[in-house]
Backbone as numpy.savetxt, mean C-alpha at the origin, in Angstrom:
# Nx Ny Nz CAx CAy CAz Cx Cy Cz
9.62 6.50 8.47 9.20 7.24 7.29 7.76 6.86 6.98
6.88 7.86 6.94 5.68 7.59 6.31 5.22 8.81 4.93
4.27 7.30 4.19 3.70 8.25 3.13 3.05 7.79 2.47
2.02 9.12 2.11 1.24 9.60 1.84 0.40 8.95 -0.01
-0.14 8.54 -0.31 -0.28 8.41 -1.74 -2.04 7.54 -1.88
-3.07 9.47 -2.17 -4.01 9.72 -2.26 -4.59 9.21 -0.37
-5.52 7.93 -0.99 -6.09 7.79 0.90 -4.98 6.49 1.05
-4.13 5.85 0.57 -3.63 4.83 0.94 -2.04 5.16 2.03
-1.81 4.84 2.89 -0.65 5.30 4.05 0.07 4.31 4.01
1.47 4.51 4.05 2.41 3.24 3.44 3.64 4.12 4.89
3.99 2.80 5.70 5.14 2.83 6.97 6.49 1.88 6.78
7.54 2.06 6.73 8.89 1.47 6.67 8.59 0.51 8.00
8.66 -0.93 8.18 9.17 -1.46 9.13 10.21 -1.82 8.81
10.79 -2.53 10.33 11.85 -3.23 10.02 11.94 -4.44 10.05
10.53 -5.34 9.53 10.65 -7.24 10.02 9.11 -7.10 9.29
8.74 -8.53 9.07 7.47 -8.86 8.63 7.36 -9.84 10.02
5.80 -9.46 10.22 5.76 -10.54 11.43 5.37 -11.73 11.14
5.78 -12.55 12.38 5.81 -14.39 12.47 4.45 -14.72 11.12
4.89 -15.78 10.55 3.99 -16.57 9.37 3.41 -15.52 8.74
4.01 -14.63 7.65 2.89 -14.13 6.95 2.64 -14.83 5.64
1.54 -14.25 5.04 1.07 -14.98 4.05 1.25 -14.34 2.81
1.80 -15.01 1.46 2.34 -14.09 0.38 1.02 -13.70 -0.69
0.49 -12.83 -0.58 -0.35 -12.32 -1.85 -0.06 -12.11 -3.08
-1.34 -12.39 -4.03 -1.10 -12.28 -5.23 -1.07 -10.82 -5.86
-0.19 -10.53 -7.08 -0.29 -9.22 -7.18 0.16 -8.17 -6.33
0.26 -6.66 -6.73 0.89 -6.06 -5.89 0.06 -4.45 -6.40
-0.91 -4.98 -6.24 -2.00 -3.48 -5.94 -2.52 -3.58 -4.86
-2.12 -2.08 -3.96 -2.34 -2.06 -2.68 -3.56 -2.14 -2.43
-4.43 -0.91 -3.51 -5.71 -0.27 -3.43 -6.34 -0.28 -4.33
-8.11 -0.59 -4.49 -8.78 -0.47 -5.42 -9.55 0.86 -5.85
-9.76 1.59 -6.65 -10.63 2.35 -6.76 -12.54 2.00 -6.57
-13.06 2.11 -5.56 -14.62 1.62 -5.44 -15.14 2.33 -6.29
-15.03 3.74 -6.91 -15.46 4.26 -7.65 -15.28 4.66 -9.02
-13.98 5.10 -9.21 -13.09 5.32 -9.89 -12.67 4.14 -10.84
-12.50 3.19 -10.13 -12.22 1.90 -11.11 -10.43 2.15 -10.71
-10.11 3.31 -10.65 -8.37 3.51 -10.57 -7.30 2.69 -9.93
-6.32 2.25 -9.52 -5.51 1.48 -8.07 -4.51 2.23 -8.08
-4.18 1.77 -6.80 -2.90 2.13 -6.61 -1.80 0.93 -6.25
-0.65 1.10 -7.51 -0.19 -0.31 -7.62 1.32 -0.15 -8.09
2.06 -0.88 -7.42 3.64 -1.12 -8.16 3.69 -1.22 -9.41
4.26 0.21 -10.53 4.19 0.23 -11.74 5.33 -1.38 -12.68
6.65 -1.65 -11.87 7.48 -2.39 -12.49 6.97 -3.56 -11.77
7.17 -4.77 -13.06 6.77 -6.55 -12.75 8.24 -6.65 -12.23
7.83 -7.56 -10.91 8.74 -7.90 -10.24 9.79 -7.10 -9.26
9.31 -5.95 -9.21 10.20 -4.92 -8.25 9.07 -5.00 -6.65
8.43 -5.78 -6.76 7.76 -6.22 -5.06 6.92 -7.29 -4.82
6.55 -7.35 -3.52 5.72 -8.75 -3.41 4.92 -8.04 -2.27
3.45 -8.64 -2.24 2.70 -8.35 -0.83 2.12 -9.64 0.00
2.40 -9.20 1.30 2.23 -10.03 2.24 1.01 -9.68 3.39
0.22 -10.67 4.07 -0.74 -10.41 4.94 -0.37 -11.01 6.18
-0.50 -10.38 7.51 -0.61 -11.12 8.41 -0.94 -10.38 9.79
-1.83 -11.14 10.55 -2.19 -10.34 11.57 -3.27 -9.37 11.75
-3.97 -9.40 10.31 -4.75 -8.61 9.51 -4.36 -7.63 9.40
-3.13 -7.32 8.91 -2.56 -5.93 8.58 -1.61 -6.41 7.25
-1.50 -5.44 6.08 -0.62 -6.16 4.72 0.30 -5.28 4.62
1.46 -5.87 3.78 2.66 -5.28 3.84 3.21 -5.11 2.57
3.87 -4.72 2.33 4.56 -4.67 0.55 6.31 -4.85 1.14
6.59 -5.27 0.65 8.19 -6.14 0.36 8.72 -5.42 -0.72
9.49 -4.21 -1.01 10.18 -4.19 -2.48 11.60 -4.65 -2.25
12.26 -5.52 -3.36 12.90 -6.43 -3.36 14.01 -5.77 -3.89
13.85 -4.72 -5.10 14.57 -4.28 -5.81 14.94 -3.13 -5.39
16.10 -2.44 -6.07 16.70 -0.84 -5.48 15.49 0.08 -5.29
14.59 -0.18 -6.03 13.45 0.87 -5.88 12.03 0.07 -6.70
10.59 0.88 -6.29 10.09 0.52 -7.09 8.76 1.72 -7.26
7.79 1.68 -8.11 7.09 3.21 -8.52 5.52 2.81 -7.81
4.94 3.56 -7.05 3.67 3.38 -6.78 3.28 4.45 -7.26
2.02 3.85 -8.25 1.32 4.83 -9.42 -0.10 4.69 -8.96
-0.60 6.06 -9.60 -2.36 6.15 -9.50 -2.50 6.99 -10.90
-3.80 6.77 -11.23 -4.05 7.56 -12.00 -4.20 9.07 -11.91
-4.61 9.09 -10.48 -4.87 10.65 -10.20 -3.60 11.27 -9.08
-2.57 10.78 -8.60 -1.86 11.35 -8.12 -0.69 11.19 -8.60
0.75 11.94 -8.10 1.68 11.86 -8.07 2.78 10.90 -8.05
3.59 10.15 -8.99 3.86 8.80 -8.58 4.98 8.96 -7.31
5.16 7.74 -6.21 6.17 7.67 -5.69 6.93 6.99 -5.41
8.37 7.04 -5.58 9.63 6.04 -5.52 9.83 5.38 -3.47
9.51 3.74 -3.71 9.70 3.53 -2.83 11.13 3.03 -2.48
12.30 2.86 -1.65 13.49 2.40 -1.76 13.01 0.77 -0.85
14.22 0.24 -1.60 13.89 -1.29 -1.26 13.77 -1.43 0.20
13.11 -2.38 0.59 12.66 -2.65 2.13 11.25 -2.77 2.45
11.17 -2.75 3.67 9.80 -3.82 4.57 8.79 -2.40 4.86
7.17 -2.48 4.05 6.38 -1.16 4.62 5.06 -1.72 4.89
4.76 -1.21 6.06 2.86 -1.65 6.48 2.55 -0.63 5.57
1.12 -1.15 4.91 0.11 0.12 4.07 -1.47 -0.07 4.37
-1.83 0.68 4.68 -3.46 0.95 5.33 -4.06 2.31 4.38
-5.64 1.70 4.92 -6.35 3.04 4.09 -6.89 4.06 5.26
-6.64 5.46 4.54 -7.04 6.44 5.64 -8.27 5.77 5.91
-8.08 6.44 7.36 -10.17 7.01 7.46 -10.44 8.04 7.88
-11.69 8.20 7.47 -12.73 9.46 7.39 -13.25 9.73 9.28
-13.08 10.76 9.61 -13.93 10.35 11.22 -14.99 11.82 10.92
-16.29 11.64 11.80 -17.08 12.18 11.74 -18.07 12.16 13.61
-18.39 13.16 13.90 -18.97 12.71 15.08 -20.15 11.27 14.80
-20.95 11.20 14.00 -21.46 10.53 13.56 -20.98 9.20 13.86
-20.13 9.19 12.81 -19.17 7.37 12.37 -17.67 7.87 11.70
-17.14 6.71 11.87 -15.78 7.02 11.13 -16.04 5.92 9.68
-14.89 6.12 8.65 -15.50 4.80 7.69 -14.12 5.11 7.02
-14.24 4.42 5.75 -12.65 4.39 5.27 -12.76 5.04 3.94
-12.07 5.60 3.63 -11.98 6.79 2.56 -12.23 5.65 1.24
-12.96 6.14 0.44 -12.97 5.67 -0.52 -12.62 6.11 -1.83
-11.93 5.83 -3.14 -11.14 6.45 -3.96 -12.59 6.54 -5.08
């Protein structure tokens, strides 16, 4: 299952890999411009993890809400998801979408 929410891409695994590291907070994404994030609306319905240089979100609970100011909220169901930021490609350069 993948999805979609503004430039940020969120994937169901099934395992966190060997030693990851537990992060603080649980906003995936910052707004560079906007000031906005995109972030687990309920305290305590997830945890984020790094490793491998790739981060993960953990929701712990039956569900939990990833909110933005400018999009659509969406219900994640409990379980293990990689989340990355689009990117932009251009013949030029590619670069990473910025909110």
């Amino acid at each position: 299952m993948l999805y979609r929410h503004g430039d940020v891409l969120i994937s169901r695994v099934p395992t966190l890999p060997r030693n990851p590291q537990r992060l603080e907070g649980v906003t995936l994404a910052l707004g560079e411009f906007s000031g906005h994030s995109h972030r687990i609306e309920e305290a305590g319905a997830a945890r984020m993890w790094a490793a491998g240089g790739q981060k993960f979100l953990e929701v712990i609970l039956e569900r939990a809400t990833l909110v933005h100011e400018e999009h659509r909220a969406i219900a994640l169901p409990q379980g293990l998801y990689r989340f990355w930021m689009q990117r932009e490609y251009s013949p030029e350069m590619s670069r990473w979408v910025e909110d």
